[in-house]
C-alpha positions as a printed Julia matrix, in Angstrom:
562×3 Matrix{Float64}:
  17.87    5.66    3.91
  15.85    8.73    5.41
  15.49   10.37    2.46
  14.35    7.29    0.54
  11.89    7.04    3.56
  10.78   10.48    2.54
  11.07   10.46   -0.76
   8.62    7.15   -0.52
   5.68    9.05    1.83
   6.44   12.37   -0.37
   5.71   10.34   -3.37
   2.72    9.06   -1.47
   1.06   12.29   -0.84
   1.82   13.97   -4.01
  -0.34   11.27   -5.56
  -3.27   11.97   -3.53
  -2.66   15.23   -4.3
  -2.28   14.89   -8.08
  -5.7    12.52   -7.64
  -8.12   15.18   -5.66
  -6.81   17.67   -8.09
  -7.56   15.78  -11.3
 -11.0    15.11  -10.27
 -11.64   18.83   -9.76
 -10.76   19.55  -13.39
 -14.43   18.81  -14.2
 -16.16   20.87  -11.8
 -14.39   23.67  -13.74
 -16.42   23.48  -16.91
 -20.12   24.06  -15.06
 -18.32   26.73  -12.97
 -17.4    27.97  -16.2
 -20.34   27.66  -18.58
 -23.41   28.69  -16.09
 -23.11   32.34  -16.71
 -22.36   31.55  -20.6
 -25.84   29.54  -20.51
 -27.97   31.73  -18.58
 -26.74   34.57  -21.1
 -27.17   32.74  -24.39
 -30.38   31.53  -22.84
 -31.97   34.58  -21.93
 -30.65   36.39  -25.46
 -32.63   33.48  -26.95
 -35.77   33.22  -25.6
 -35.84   37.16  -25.86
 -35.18   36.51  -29.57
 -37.79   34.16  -30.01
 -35.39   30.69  -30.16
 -37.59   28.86  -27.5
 -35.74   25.76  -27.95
 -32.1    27.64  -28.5
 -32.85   28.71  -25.39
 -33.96   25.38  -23.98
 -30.5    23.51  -25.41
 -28.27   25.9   -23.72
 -30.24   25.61  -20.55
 -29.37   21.93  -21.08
 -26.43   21.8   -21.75
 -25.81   23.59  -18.27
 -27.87   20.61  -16.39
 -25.38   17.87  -18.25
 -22.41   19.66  -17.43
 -23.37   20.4   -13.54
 -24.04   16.93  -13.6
 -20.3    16.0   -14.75
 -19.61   18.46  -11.83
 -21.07   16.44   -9.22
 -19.39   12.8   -10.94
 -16.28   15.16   -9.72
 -16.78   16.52   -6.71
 -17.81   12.6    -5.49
 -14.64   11.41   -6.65
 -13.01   14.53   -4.7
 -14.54   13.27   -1.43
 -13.55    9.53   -2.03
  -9.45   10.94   -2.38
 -10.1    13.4     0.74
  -9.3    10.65    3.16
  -5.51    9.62    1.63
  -4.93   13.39    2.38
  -6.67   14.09    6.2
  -5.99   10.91    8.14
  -1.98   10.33    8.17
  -2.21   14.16    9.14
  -4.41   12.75   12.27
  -2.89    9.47   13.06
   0.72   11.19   12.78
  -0.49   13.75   15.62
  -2.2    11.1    17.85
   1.48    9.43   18.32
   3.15   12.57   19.07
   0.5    13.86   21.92
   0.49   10.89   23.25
   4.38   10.02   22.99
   5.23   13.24   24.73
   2.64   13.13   27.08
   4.21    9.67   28.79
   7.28   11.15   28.48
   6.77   14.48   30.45
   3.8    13.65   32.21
   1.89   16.83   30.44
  -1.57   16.84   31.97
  -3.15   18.58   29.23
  -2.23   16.58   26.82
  -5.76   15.07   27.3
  -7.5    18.14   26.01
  -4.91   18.77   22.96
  -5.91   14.97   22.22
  -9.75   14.84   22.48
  -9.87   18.36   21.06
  -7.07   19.95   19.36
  -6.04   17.04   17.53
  -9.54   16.8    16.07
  -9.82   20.59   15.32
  -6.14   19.89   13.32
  -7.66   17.41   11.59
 -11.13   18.82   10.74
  -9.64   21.99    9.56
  -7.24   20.43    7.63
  -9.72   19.03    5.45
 -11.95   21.57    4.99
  -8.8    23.93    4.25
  -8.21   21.08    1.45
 -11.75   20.93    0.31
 -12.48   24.55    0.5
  -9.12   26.3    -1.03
  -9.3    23.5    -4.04
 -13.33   24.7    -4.59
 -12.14   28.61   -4.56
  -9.34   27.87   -7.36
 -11.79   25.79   -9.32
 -14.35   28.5    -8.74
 -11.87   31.63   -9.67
 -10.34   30.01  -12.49
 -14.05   28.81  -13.98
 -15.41   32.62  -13.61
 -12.61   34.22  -14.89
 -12.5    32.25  -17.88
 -16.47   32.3   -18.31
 -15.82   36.3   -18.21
 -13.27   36.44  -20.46
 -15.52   34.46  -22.98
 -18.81   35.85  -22.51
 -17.37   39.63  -22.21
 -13.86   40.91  -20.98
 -15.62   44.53  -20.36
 -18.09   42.89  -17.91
 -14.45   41.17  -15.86
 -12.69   44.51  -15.89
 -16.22   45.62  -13.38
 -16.22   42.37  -10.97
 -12.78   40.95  -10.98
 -10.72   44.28   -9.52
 -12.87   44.51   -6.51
 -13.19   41.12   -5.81
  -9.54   40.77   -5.81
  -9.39   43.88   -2.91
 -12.07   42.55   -0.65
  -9.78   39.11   -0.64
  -6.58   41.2     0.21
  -7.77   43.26    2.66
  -9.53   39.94    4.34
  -5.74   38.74    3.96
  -4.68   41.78    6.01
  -7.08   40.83    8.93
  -5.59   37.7     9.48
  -2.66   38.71   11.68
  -5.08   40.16   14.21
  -7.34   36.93   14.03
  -4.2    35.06   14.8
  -3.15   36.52   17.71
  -6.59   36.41   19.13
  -7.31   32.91   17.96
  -3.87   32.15   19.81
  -5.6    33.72   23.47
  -8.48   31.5    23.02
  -6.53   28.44   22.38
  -3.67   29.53   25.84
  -7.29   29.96   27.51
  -9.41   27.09   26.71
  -5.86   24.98   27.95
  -6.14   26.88   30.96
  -9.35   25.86   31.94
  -9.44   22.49   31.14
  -6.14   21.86   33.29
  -7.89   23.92   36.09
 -11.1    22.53   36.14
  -9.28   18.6    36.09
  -7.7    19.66   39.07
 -11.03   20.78   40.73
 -12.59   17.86   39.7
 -10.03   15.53   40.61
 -10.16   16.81   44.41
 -13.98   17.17   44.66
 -14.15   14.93   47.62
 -11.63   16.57   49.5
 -13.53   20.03   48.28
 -16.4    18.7    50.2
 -15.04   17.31   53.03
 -12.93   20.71   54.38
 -15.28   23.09   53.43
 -13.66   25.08   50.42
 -15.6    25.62   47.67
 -15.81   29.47   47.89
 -11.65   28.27   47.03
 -12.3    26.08   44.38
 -15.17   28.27   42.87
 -12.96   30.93   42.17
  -9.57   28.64   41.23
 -12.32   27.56   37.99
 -13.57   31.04   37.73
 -11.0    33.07   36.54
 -10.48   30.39   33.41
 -13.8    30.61   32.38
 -14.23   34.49   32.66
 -10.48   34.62   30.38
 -11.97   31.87   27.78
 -15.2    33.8    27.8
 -13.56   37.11   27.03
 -10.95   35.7    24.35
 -14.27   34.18   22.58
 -15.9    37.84   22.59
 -12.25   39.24   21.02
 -12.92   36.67   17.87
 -16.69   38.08   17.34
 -15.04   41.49   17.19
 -12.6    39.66   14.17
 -15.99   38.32   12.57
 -17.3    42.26   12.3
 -14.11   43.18   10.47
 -14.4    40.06    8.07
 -18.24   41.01    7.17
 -16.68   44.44    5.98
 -13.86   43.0     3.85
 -17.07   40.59    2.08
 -18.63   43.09    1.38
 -16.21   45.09   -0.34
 -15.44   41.37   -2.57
 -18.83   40.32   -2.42
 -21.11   43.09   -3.13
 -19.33   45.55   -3.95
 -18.91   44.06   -7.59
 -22.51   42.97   -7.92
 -23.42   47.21   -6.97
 -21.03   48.41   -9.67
 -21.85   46.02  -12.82
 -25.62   47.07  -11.53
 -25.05   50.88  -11.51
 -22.88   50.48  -14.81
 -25.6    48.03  -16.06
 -26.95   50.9   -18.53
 -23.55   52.35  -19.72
 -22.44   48.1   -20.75
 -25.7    47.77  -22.42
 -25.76   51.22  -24.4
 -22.38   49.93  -25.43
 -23.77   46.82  -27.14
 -23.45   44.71  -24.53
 -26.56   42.41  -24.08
 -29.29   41.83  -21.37
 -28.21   38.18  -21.44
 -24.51   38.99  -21.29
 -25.43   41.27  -17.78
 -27.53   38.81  -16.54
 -24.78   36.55  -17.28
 -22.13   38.04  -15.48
 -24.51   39.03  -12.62
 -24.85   35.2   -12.97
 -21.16   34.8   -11.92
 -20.98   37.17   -9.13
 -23.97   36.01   -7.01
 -23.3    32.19   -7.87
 -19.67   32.17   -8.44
 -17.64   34.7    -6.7
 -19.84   35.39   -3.57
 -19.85   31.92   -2.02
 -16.52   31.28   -3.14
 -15.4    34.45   -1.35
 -17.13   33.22    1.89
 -15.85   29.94    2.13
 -12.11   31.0     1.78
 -13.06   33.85    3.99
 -14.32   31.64    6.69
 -11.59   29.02    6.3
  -8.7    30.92    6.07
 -10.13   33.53    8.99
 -11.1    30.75   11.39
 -10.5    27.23   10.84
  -7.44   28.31    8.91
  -5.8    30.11   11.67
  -7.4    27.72   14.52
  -5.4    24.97   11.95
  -1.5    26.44   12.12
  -2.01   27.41   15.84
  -3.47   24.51   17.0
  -1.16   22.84   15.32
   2.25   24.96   15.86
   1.08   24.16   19.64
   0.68   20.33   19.49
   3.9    20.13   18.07
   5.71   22.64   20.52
   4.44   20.97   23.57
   4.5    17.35   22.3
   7.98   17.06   20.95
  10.2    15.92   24.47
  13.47   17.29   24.97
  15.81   14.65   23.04
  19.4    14.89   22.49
  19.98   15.75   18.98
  21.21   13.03   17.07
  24.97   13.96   15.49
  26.62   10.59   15.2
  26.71    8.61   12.22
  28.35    6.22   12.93
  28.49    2.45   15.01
  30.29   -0.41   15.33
  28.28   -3.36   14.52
  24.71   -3.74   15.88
  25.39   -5.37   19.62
  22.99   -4.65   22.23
  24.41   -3.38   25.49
  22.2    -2.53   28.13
  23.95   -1.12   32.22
  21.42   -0.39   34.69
  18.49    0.2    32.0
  15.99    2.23   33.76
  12.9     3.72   32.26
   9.76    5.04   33.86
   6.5     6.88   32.39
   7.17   10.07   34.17
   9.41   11.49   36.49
   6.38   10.43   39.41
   6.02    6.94   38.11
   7.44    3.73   39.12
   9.81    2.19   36.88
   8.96   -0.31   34.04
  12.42   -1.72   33.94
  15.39   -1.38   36.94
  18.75   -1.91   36.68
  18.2    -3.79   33.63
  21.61   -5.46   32.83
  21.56   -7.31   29.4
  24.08   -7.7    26.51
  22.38   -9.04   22.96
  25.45  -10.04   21.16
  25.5   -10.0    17.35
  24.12  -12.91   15.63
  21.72  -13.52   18.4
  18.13  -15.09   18.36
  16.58  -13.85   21.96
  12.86  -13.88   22.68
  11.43  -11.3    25.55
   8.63  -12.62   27.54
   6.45  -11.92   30.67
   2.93  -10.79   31.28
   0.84   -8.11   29.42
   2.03   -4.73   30.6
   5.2    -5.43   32.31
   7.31   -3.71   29.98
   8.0    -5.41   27.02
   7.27   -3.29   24.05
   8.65   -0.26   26.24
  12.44   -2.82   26.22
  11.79   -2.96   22.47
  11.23    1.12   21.7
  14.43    2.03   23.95
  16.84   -0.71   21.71
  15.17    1.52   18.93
  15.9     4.89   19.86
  11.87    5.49   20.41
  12.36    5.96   24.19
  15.41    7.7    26.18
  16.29    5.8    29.29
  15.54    7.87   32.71
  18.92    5.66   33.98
  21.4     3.77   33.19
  22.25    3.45   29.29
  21.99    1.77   26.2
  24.2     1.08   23.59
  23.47   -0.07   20.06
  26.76   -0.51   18.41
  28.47    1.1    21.3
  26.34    4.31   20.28
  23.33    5.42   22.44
  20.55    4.66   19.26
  18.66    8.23   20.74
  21.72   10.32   19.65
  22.71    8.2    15.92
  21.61   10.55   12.87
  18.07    8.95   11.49
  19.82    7.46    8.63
  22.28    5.42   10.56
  19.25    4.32   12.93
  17.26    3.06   10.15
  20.2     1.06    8.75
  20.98   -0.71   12.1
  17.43   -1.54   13.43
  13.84   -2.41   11.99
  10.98   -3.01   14.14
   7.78   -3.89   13.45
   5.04   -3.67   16.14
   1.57   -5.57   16.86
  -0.18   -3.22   14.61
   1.5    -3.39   11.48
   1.35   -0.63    9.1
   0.0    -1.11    5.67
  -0.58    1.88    3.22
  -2.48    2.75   -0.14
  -0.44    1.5    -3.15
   0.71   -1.06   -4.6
   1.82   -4.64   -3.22
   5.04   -4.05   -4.41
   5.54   -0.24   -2.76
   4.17   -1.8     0.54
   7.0    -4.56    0.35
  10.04   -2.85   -0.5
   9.45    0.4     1.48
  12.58   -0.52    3.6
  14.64   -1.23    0.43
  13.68    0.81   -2.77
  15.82   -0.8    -5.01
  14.48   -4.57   -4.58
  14.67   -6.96   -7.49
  11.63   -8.86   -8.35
  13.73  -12.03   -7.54
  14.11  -10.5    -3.68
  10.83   -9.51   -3.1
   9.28  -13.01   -4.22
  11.93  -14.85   -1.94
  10.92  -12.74    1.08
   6.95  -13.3     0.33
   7.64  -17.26   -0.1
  10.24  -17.32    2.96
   7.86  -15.35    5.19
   4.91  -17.68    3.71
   2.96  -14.65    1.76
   2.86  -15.69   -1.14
  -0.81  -17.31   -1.27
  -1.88  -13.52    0.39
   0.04  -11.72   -2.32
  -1.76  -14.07   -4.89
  -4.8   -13.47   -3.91
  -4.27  -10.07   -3.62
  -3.2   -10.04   -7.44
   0.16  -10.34   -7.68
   3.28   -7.47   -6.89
   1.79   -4.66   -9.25
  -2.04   -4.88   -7.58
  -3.54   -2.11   -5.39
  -3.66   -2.38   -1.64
  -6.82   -1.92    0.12
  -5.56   -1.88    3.69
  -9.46   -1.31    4.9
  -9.59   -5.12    3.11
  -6.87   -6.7     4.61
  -7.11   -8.43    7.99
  -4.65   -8.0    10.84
  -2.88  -10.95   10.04
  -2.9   -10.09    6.74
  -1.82   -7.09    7.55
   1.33   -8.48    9.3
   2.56  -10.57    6.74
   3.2    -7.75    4.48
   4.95   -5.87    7.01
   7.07   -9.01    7.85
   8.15   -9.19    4.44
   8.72   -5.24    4.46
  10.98   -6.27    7.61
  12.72   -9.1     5.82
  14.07   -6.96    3.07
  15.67   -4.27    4.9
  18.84   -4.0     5.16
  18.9    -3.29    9.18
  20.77   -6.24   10.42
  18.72   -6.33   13.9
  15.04   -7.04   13.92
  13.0    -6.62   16.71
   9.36   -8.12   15.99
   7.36   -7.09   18.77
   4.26   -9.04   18.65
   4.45   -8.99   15.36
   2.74  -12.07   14.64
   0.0   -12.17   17.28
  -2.54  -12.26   14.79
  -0.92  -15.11   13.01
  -2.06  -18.76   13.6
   1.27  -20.94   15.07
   1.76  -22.19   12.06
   1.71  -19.52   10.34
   4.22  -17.61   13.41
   6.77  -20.39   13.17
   7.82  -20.28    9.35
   8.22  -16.39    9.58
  10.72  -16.24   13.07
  12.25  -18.91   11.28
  12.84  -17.16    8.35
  13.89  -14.57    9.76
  16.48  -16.88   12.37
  17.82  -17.73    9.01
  18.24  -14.29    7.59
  21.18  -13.51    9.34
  21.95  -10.82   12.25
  19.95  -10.59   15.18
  16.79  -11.32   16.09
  14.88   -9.93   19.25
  10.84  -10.91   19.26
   8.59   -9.39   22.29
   6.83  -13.39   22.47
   2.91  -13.57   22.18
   3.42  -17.34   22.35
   5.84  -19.59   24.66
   6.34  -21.1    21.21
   8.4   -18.2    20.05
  10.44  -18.64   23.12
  11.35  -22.04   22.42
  12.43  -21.3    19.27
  14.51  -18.64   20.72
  19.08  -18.9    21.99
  18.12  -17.57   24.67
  15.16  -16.14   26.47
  14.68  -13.06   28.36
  11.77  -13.24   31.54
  10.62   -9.6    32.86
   8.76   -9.87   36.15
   7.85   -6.68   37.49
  11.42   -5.2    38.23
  13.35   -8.54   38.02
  14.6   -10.18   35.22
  15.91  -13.76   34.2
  17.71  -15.15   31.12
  18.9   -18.12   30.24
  18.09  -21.12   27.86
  14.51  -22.77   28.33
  16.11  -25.91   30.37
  17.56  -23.05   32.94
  14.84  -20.98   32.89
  12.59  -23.88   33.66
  14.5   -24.91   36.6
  14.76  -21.45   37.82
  12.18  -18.98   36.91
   8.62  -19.8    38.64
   7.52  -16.94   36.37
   8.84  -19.17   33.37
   7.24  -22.07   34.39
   3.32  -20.41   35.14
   4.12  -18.69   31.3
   5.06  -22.7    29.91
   2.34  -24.55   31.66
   0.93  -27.18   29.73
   2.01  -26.37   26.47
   2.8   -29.04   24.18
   5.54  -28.19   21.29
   4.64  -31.57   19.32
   1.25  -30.42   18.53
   2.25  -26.8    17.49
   5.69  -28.38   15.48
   8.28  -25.96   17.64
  11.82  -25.95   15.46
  14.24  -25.2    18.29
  17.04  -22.7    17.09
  20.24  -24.63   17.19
C-alpha cells in the first residue's frame, strides 16, 4: 500500500513536471533564432535587402511572441510544483512543535518555511530558464557559426564551474546566518515575553545585553555572505564577460576569415542577451536562494521530525481498539488532553466521540492512527502499538479522513481510488451512489473529468474524500468531522453507508445526530469520560444531556444503528 501511495503522488509530480517542461519547449526557438535574426538582418540591410532584412526582424517578433504564450503557461503549472512542497512543511513544523514544545518553531514557520518555499520556486523557474537558455544559444551558435561557439562557450562553461566551486563556502556561511537569525529570535521572545518584569526590577542593562550578543552574531554572519557576493562577481565575470572580451578582440581575425559583420554581431547577440543573464540568474539562485533552500530546509526537517519509535512490525491481529490509561498532553509542561483514558473499540463496532470544541477529540482520533504517541499509558490497534506497525500495515488497518478533506489535481477517478488503485468502474460508482456523490460527480463530468479543487466547495470537497474512504481496504474508519460541511441529510446517508460497509466505524460527531446513529457513544469532558448507549448516557452524563438539548431526530430522519 505505501508504495502505491507513492507511486500515486510520484506520478502526480512527474506530471507537473512533464507539463512546466513542455511549455518551455517554445521559449527555446526565440532563444534560439534572435542571434540568427539580428545576423541575417544586419547582412541584409548592409546588402541592400531592406525588406530581407525587415522579414527576418519579423520573424524574431512572432517567435518571441510564441515565447511569451510559453512562459505564461509555465507560470500557470508553477503552482502544482511549489505548494505541496509548502503545505507538506507547514504540518511537520507545526506537528513537531506540539510535540516537543520547540519555541522556535514560530520563526522556522513564519520565515523559514516561506524562504523553502519561495526558493523552491524560483530554483524551478530559474534552472528550467538557464537550460532553455543554454540549449537555445548553443544551438543558435552551432547554426549561425561553430567558429564563433568554440570563442564564447569554453569560458562560459569555466566561470559556471568555478561559481560551482564557491558554493561550499557560501554554504557554510549561509548555515551561520540561519543558527544566528534562530538565535535571536528565541532570545529576543524571551525578552519580550518578560518585559514587565524587565521594568518592574530594574534590569534592562541585563536584558540589553541577553538581545545584544544575537544581533551583533546575525549582523556579522550577514557581513560573511557579502564577502561570498565579492567572490561570485569574479566567477561572472570570468562567464560573463570574459567571452564577450575575447569574440571582441578576435572580432578581426573571425571576420578576415570570412566570417560576417552580421554573424559577429550575431553571436555578440547571444552573449550579452543570452548567456549573461542566464549566467546571473543561476548564479544568484544556486549561490543564495539555492543554498538558503537545502539548509533551510535540511533544518526544518532535522528539528521538526520528533523522536518516534521506528516502526518494525508488520504485522496485527485484527483491527480492535484497546486503549489502558491513554494519556496525551501537548508538551511535557502542558496539562493533559486525555487521562487515564480506558476504552476498548471492539471489531465490528459503530462508536461516535463527542464533547465540546477543543477537548480532545481529533487528538483521540490521531493517537488510534499512529499520528500521535501517547505521553502514558498505551494503545493498541490489533494488539500492536499503531506508532511502531511498518507504514504499509498502518495504511491497511486504518483510514481517516479529517474536517478538511484533501482533494488534489487530476482526475475524478485518481481522486476516488487513491486508497485502492486497482478499483473497477463497478466499485467506484457503488461508493459515489452509496456515499450519495453521484449528482457531484455528474456535474463534475463524470469519472474521467479534471478536478479543480479551487472549484469545489468544502462539502464538496468531503464527499470525494468519503468515497476515497469507502474504497479502501482499511477495515477501521475514523471520520473525524468529516462531514461538518455536509447538510444532515446529506451526513446521514454517508455514516450509514459506511455502518453498512463492514468493520468499524469511529466518527469525532459534529452533530448529536451522528451520535444517535452510533452502538455506542463516547462523552470527553475535560479529563473524564463516559460511554454508554444514548438511553444511559442520557440518564447519566449532564454533559450528554447540555450536548442533546432540544434536538429533535424526527425532523432530521435519525436511522438508529441496530
Amino acid at each position: 500500500m505505501k508504495r502505491e501511495l507513492e507511486y500515486g503522488a510520484l506520478s502526480l509530480r512527474k506530471r507537473a513536471t512533464v507539463k512546466l517542461m513542455a511549455w518551455s519547449v517554445p521559449e527555446i526557438l526565440p532563444t534560439a533564432i534572435y542571434g540568427v535574426a539580428v545576423a541575417r538582418a544586419t547582412d541584409s540591410f548592409l546588402a541592400g535587402h531592406v525588406w530581407q532584412g525587415i522579414a527576418w526582424l519579423g520573424g524574431l517578433v512572432a517567435t518571441a511572441g510564441l515565447g511569451a504564450a510559453g512562459a505564461r503557461q509555465v507560470y500557470t503549472r508553477l503552482g502544482d510544483l511549489v505548494e505541496p512542497v509548502r503545505d507538506d512543511l507547514v504540518r511537520r513544523v507545526v506537528a513537531g512543535a506540539l510535540r516537543t514544545g520547540d519555541d522556535s518553531a514560530v520563526a522556522r514557520l513564519n520565515r523559514q518555511v516561506e524562504i523553502v518555499r519561495d526558493t523552491y520556486a524560483g530554483l524551478v523557474m530559474v534552472l528550467r530558464s538557464f537550460a532553455v537558455t543554454l540549449f537555445g544559444v548553443l544551438a543558435g551558435l552551432l547554426s549561425l557559426a561553430p567558429m564563433v561557439a568554440a570563442f564564447v562557450v569554453p569560458p562560459f562553461l569555466i566561470g559556471f564551474a568555478l561559481s560551482l566551486g564557491v558554493l561550499g563556502m557560501a554554504a557554510d556561511r549561509v548555515r551561520a546566518s540561519l543558527q544566528a537569525d534562530e538565535d535571536l529570535a528565541a532570545s529576543a521572545g524571551m525578552v519580550f515575553g518578560g518585559v514587565r518584569d524587565i521594568t518592574a526590577t530594574g534590569t534592562e542593562e541585563y536584558a540589553e545585553f541577553l538581545v545584544g550578543e544575537p544581533i551583533e552574531a546575525q549582523a556579522s554572519a550577514e557581513r560573511a555572505l557579502a564577502k561570498v557576493a565579492a567572490l561570485r562577481t569574479l566567477c561572472f565575470a570570468v562567464g560573463g564577460w570574459l567571452p564577450l572580451l575575447i569574440l571582441l578582440a578576435t572580432g578581426p581575425w573571425l571576420v578576415g576569415r570570412g566570417v560576417s559583420t552580421g554573424t559577429l554581431l550575431g553571436g555578440l547577440t547571444y552573449v550579452l542577451i543570452g548567456l549573461q543573464p542566464a549566467l546571473g540568474q543561476v548564479m544568484a539562485a544556486l549561490g543564495d536562494s539555492g543554498l538558503r533552500y537545502v539548509i533551510t530546509l535540511g533544518r526544518i526537517l532535522d528539528t521538526s521530525q520528533p523522536d518516534e519509535p521506528v516502526r518494525v512490525i508488520d504485522a496485527v491481529q485484527g483491527h480492535q481498539v484497546h486503549a489502558q490509561r491513554l494519556t496525551f498532553a501537548y508538551g511535557p509542561a502542558a496539562e493533559p488532553v486525555l487521562d487515564r483514558l480506558d476504552l476498548t473499540i471492539p471489531e465490528g463496532d459503530h462508536l461516535a466521540v463527542v464533547g465540546p470544541s477543543g477537548i480532545g477529540k481529533s487528538t483521540l482520533a490521531a493517537l488510534i492512527c499512529g499520528m500521535l504517541t501517547p505521553s502514558g499509558g498505551r494503545l493498541l490497534l490489533g494488539g500492536v502499538p499503531p506508532t511502531e506497525l511498518t507504514t504499509e500495515r498502518l495504511a491497511e488497518t486504518r483510514v481517516l479522513i479529517p474536517q478538511e478533506a484533501y482533494v488534489f489535481s487530476g482526475t475524478v477517478e485518481e481522486n476516488l481510488s487513491y486508497l485502492l488503485p486497482d478499483a473497477t468502474t463497478d466499485e467506484l460508482s457503488a461508493a459515489v451512489d452509496a456515499i450519495g456523490a453521484t449528482a457531484l460527480i455528474q456535474r463534475i463530468g463524470g469519472l474521467g473529468a479534471v478536478v479543480k479543487p479551487t472549484e469545489l466547495s468544502a462539502g464538496e470537497r468531503q464527499l470525494i474524500a468519503l468515497v476515497r474512504a469507502y474504497l479502501s481496504p482499511a477495515p477501521l474508519v475514523v471520520l473525524d468531522e468529516a462531514t461538518c460541511f455536509l447538510d444532515p441529510e446529506a451526513e446521514r446517508q454517508a455514516e450509514v453507508a459506511f455502518a453498512q460497509r463492514g468493520g468499524t466505524l469511529v466518527v469525532i460527531a459534529h452533530r448529536i445526530s451522528s451520535a444517535l446513529r452510533a452502538r455506542r457513544i463516547l462523552v470527553l469532558d475535560g479529563n473524564k469520560a463516559a460511554i454508554g448507549t444514548h438511553q444511559a448516557l442520557m440518564r447519566s452524563s449532564s454533559l450528554y444531556r447540555d450536548l442533546h438539548g432540544n434536538w429533535d431526530p424526527i425532523i432530521n430522519q435519525i436511522q438508529p444503528a441496530s
